[in-house]
Residue, then its C-alpha position, 0 to 999 in steps of 0.5 A: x847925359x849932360x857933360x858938366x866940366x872940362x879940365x887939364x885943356x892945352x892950347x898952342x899957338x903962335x904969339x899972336x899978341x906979339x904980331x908974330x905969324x899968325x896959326x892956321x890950325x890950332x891944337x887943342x886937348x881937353x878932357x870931359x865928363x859927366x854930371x856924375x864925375x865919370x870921364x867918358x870912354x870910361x867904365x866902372x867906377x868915378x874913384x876907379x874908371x876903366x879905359x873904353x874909348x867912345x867916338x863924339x861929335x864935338x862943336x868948336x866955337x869961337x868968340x872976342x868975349x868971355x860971355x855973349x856976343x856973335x860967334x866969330x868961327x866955328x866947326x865940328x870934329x868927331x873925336x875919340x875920347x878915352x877916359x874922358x881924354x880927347x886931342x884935335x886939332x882946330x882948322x881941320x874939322x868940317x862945318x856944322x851941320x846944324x843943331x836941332x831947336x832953333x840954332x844955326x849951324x852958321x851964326x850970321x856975323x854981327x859985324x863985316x870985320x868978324x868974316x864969316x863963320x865957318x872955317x869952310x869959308x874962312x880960315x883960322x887964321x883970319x881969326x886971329x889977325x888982329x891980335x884982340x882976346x879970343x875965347x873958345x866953346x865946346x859943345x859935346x853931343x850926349x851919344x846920339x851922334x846929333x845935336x839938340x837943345x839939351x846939348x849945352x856949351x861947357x862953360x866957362x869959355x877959355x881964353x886962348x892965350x898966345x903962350x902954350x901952358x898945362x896945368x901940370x907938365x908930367x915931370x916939370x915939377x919936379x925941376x926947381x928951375x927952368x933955367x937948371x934943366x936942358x934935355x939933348x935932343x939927340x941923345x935924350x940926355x937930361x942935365x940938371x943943377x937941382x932935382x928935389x923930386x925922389x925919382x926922375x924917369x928919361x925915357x929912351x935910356x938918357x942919362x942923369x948928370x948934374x952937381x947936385x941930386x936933391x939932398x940923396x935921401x931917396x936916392x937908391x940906384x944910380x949907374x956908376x957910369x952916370x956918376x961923375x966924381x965928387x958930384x955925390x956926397x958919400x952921405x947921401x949914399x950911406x942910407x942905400x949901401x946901409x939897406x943892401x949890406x945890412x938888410x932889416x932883422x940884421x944882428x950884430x955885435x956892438x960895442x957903444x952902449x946906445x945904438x947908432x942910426x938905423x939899429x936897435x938895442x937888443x934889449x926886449x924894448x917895445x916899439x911901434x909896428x908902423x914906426x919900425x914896418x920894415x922890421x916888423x916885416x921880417x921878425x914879427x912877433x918871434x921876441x914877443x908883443x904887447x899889444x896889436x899895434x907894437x911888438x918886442x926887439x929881442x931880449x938878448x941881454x946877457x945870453x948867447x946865441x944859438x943857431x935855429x934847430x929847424x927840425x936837424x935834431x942837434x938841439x934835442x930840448x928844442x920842444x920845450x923851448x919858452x917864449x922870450x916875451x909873452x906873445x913870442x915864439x916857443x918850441x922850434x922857432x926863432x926867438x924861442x930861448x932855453x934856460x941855464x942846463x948842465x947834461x946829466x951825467x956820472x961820475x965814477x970814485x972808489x972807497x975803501x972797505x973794512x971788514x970787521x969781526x967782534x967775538x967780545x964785549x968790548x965791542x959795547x952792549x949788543x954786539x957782542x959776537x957781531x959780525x958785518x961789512x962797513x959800507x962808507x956813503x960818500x958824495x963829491x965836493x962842491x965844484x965850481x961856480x954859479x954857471x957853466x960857460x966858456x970865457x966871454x966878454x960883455x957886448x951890445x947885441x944891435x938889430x938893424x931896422 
């Protein structure tokens, strides 16, 4: 297995370049994979390794150049690598034992100045006294626990520089300015002017404190301990007190004609799943849906609301309810709607009934001698208008989304 790149590697030292005190060991973290891009210590796969920390031998080398040149210092350390992720430290590793094929463990100087080449013989610091470019070489071996000709340098070298740097320091991106963060050493408190990052995490139970929290749209949770007065905007806090108190799927009654930020009209539009997911996630299709990717507020233009059934029995129509939109709920279900209705009833009238006897013909032809009972067919009177309903005022249902 052929180690092909090595990444994210920390190096601190003392400035050197400045004359200052010179290191006698060096710190140094690195990380290695193979010519396939899997990390070693790890299992399963490249997108998704799994820790499983492997112990390696490593050869450190040391030159004044880039490319070329004699070897100045070098040793060897075993590390322990977890997913690819190893940390040493220089100075205190164990002279080479040598590498099959023709390398020596201890290169022979080219010049007196360069001193010896093993730190068994010369310390670290002698490296850098004068305070000239350095660079260092890694050589991992391939898991056979010895180094052959296949065992080759991970290229390039890297210069060691005086000043300690990473590539990306976990949280420093997400501070604007150096010069607006210090960290309280004793209590673990962080104090910072500008914060842009939607979340920052103090171990150790520190504190937050500062003028100014980026711009609070992310902002969701904040101790009221670790708010000093006037240092938030009420603003930036609307969003967050809007989500708790009027969770999505939330009705009102509203009384503009255009819905304000974060509602909808109920009004039986058509919106986008992914635009309004945290909606969808609670009404779904209940009011209806055109296609796979939208769905329908409801539709509660001129109606009344009425408190779902859930199998009570209060509402004895409630398996022939329809569906307010196609693709909507029917029958015992949220969303389900009912036409107009007035429950069958009686009403109860009396009339007046004539007996009548004729024994003549003046009766007319036919019913001379004719004898009965009148019976009057009477209905009542049209009553009322063209609905039952109590009285009401018009209003603008909202949904929160």
């Amino acid at each position: 297995m052929k180690k092909t790149a090595l990444i994210a590697a920390l190096l601190c030292l003392a400035q050197s370049s400045l004359h200052a005190a010179v290191p006698q060991y060096l710190n140094y973290q690195g990380k290695v994979f193979d010519s396939a891009g899997m990390p070693l210590g790890a299992t399963g796969t490249v997108t998704a390794p799994v820790a499983s920390p492997i112990n390696r031998k490593i050869i450190f080398r040391i030159y004044a150049s880039a490319s070329g040149g004699s070897t100045i210092w070098t040793e060897e350390q075993t590390a322990t690598l977890s997913l690819g992720e190893f940390s040493v430290v220089l100075g205190m590793g164990s002279q080479v034992s040598g590498i099959a094929g023709g390398l020596p463990a201890t290169p022979t100087p080219t010049t007196a100045s360069e001193g010896l080449k093993d730190n068994a013989d010369v310390p670290l610091s002698t490296v850098f006294a004068d305070g000239t470019d350095r660079y260092l070489e890694i050589v991992v071996d391939n898991g056979d626990n010895s180094f052959g000709a296949s065992d080759l340098p991970i290229n390039p070298r890297q210069q060691i520089t005086s000043t300690g740097f990473a590539f990306h320091a976990r949280y420093a991106d997400e501070i604007t300015s150096t010069a607006n963060m210090t960290v309280n050493t004793s209590t673990g408190a962080v104090s910072a002017k500008a914060i842009t990052a939607t979340s920052v995490n103090v171990s150790g139970g520190g504190a937050i404190t500062g003028t100014h929290v980026g711009d609070g749209a992310q902002l969701t949770a904040l101790a009221g301990a670790n708010i000093t007065a006037g240092t938030v905007p009420s603003a930036a806090l609307v969003a967050a007190v809007q989500q708790a108190l009027c969770p999505p799927g939330t009705v009102v009654a509203y009384m503009g004609t255009t819905a304000p930020a974060g509602w909808l009209l109920c009004n039986g539009a058509s919106v986008s799943r992914s635009t309004y997911a945290s909606l969808y996630a609670v009404i779904g299709n209940a009011s209806g849906s055109a296609d796979t990717n939208s769905f329908n507020v409801p539709d509660l233009r001129g109606r009344f609301l009425r408190g779902w059934d859930n199998a009570i029995g209060r509402d004895p129509d409630r398996f022939s309810r329809n569906a307010m939109a196609a693709g909507g709920n029917t029958g015992d279900a949220i969303g389900s709607i009912q036409g107009d209705a007035f429950k069958n009833h009686t009403h109860a009238f009396s009339d007046t009934y004539t007996n009548f006897s004729q024994t003549s013909a003046s009766g007319g032809a036919g019913n001379t001698g004719a004898t009965g009972t009148l019976v009057q067919d009477d209905t009542t009177l049209y009553a009322g208008g063209n609905e039952t309903r109590p009285m009401n005022a018009y209003v603008n249902y909202i949904i929160k989304f």
